[in-house]
N, CA, C and O of each residue as an XYZ file, in Angstrom:
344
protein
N      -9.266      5.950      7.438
C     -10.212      6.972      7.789
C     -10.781      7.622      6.526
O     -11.982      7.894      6.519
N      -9.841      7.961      5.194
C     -10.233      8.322      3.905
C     -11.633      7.252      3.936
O     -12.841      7.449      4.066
N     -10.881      6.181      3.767
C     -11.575      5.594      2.871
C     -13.123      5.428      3.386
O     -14.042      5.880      2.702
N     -13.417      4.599      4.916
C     -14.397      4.101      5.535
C     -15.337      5.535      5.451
O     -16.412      5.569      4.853
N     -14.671      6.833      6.233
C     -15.831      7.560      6.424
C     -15.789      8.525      5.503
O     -16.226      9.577      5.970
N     -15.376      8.630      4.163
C     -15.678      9.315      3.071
C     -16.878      8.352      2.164
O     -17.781      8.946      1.573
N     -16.790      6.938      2.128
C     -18.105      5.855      1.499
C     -19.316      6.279      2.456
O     -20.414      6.574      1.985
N     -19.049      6.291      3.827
C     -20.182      6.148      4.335
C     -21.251      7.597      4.152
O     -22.448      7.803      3.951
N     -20.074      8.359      4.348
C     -20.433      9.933      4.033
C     -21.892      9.892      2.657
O     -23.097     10.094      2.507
N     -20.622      9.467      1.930
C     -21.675      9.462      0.342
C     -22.338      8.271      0.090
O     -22.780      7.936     -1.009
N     -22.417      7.482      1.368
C     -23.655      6.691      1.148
C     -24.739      7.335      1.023
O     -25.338      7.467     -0.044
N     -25.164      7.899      2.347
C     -26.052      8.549      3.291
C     -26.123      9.715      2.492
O     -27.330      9.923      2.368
N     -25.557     10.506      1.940
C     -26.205     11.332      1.206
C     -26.686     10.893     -0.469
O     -27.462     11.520     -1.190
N     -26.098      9.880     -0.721
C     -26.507      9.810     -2.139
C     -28.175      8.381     -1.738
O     -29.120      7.868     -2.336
N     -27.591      8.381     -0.494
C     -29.422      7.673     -0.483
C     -30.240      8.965      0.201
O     -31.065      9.347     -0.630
N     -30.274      9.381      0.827
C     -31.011     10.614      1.008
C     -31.475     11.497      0.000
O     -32.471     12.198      0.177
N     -30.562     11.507     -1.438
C     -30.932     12.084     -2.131
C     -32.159     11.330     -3.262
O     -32.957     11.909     -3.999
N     -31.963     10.008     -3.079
C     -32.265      8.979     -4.015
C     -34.023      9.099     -3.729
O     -34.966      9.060     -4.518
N     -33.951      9.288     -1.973
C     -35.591      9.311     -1.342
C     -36.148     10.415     -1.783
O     -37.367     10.577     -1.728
N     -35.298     11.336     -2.291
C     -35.989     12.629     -2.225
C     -36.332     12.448     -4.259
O     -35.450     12.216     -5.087
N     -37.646     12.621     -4.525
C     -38.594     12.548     -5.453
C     -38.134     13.924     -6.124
O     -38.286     13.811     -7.341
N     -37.477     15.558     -5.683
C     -37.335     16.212     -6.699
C     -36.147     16.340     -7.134
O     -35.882     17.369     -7.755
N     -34.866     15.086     -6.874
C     -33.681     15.156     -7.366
C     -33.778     13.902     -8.185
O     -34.276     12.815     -7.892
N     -33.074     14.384     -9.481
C     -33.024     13.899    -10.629
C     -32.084     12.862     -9.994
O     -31.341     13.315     -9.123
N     -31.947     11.102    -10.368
C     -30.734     10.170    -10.551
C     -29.872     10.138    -10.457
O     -29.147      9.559     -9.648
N     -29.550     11.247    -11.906
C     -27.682     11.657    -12.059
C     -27.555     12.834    -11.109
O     -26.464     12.984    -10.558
N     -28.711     13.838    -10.804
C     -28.419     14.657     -8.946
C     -27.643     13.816     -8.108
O     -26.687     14.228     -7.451
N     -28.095     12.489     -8.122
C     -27.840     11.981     -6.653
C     -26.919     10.828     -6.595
O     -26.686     10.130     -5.608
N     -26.409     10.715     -7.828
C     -25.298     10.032     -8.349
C     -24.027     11.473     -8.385
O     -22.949     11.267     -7.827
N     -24.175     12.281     -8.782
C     -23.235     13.227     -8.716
C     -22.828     14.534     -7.096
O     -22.130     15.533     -6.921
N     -23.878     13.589     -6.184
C     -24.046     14.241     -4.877
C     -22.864     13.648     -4.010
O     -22.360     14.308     -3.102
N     -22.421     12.294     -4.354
C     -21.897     11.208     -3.766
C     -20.073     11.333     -4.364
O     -19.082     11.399     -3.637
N     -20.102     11.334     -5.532
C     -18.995     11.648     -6.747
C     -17.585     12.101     -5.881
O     -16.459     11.611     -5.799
N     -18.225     13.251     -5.303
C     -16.484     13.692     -4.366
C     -16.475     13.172     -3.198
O     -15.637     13.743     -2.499
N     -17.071     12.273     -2.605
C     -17.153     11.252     -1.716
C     -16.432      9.521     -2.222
O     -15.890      8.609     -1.597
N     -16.732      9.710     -3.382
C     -16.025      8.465     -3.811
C     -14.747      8.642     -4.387
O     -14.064      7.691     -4.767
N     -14.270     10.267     -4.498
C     -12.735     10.393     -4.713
C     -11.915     10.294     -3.704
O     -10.760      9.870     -3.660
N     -12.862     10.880     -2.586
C     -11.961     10.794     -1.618
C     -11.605      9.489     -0.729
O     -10.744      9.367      0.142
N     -12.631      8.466     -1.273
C     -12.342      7.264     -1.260
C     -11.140      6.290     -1.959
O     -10.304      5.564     -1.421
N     -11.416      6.588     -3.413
C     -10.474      6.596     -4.198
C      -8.609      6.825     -3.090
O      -7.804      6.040     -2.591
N      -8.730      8.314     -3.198
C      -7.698      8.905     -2.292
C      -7.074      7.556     -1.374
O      -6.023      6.932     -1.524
N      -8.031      7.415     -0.506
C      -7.660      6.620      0.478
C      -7.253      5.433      0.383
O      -6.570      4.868      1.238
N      -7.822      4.708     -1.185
C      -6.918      3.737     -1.382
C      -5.664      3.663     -2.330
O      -5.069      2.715     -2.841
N      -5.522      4.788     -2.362
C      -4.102      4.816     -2.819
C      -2.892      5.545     -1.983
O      -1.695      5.430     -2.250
N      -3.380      6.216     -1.059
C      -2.919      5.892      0.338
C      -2.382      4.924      0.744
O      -1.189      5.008      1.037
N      -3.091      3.662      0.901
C      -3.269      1.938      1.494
C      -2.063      1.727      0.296
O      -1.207      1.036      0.849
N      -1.736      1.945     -0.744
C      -1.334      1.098     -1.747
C       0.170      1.648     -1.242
O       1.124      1.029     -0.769
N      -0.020      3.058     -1.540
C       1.859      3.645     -1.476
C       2.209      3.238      0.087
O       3.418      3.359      0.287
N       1.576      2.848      1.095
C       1.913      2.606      2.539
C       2.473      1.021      2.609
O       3.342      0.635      3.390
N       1.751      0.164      1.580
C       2.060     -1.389      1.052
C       3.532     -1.060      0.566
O       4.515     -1.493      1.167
N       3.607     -0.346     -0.450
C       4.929     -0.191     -0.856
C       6.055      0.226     -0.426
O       7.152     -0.081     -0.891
N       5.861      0.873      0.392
C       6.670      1.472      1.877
C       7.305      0.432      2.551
O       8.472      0.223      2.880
N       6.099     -0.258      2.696
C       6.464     -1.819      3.875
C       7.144     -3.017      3.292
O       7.918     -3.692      3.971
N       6.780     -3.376      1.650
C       7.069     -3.763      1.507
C       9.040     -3.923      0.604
O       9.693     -4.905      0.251
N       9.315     -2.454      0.566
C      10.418     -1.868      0.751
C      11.191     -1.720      1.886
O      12.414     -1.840      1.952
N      10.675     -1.542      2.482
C      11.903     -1.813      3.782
C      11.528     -3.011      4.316
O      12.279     -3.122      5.285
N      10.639     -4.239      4.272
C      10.937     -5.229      4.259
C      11.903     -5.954      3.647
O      12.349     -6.946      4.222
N      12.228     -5.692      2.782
C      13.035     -6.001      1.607
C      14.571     -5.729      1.773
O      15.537     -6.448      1.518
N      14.461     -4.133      2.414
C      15.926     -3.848      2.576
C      16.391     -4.891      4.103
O      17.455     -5.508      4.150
N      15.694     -4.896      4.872
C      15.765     -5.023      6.269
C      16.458     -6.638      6.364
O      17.224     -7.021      7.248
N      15.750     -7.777      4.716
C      16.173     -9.197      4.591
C      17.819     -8.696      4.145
O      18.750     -9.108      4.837
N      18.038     -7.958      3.174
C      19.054     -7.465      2.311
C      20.192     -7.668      3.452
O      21.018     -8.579      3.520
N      20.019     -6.650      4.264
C      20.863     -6.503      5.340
C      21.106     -7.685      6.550
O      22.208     -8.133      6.865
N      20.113     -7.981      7.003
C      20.244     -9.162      7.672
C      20.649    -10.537      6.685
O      21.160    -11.513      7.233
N      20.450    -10.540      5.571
C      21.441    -11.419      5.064
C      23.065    -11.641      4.299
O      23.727    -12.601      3.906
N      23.255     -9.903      4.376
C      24.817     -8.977      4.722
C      25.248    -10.002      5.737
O      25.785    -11.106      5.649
N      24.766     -9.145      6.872
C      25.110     -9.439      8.232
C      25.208    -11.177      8.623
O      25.956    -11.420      9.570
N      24.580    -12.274      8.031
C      24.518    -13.051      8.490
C      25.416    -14.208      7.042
O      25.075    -15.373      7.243
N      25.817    -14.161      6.520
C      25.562    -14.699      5.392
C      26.874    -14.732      4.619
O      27.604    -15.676      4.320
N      26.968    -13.290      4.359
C      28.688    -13.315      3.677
C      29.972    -13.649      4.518
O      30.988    -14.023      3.932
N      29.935    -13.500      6.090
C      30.885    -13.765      6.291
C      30.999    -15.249      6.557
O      32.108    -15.682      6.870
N      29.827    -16.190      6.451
C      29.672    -17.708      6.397
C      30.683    -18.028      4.752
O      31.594    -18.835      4.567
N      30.072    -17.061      3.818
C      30.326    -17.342      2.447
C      32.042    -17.207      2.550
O      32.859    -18.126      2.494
N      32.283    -15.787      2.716
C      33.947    -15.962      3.035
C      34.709    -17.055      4.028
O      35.750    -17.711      4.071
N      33.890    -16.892      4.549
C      34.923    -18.190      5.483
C      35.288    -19.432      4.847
O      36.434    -19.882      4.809
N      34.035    -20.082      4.239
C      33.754    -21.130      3.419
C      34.813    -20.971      1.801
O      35.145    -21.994      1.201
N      35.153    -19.802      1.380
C      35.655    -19.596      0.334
C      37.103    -19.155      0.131
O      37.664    -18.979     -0.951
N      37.794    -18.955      1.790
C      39.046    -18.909      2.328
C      39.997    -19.726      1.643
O      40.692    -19.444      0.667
N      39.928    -20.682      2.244
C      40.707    -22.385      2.302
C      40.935    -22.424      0.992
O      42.115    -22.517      0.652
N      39.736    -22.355     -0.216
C      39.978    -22.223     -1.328
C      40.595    -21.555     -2.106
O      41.068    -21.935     -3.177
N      40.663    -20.153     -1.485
C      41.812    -18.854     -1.982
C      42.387    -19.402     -2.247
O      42.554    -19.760     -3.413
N      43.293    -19.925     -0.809
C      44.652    -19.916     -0.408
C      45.379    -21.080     -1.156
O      46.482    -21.093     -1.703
N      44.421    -22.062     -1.015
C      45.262    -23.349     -2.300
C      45.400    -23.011     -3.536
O      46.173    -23.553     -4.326
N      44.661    -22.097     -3.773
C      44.475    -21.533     -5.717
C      45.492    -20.765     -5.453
O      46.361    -21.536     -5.860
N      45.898    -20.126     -5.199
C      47.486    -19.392     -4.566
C      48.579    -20.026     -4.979
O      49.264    -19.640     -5.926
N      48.818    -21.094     -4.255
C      49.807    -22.330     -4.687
C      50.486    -22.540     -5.424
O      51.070    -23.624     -5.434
């Protein structure tokens, strides 16, 4: 929502301003300016929300391969204890 309707925002006004003959260029380049921060904003929003996901994606394999995995590994590494014991 940052992102889409803060661009469109400062589309429409930085072309509105562009039509208008008594605003200077950099007027209508600097009309738009806090429209494109708040764009900005929004994609770094998108970025820390990636990192979010892709963090608890991460933990979520971690654990499901806890859960699935070590006690294959111990089992498998039992038999071997027990003769090194010997």
């Amino acid at each position: 929502m940052f992102y889409v309707g803060s661009l469109s925002v400062g589309g429409i006004l930085q072309g509105l301003a562009l039509n208008d003959p008594e605003v200077p260029f950099a007027g209508a380049l600097n009309r738009a300016l806090v429209c494109f921060r708040v764009g900005t904003l929004g994609d770094l929003l998108m970025a820390a929300g990636n990192v979010c996901l892709a963090s608890n994606l991460g933990w979520l394999l971690v654990r499901c391969c806890r859960a699935c995995c070590v006690p294959a590994i111990m089992a498998a590494v039992k038999p071997q204890m027990a003769e090194a014991a010997r």
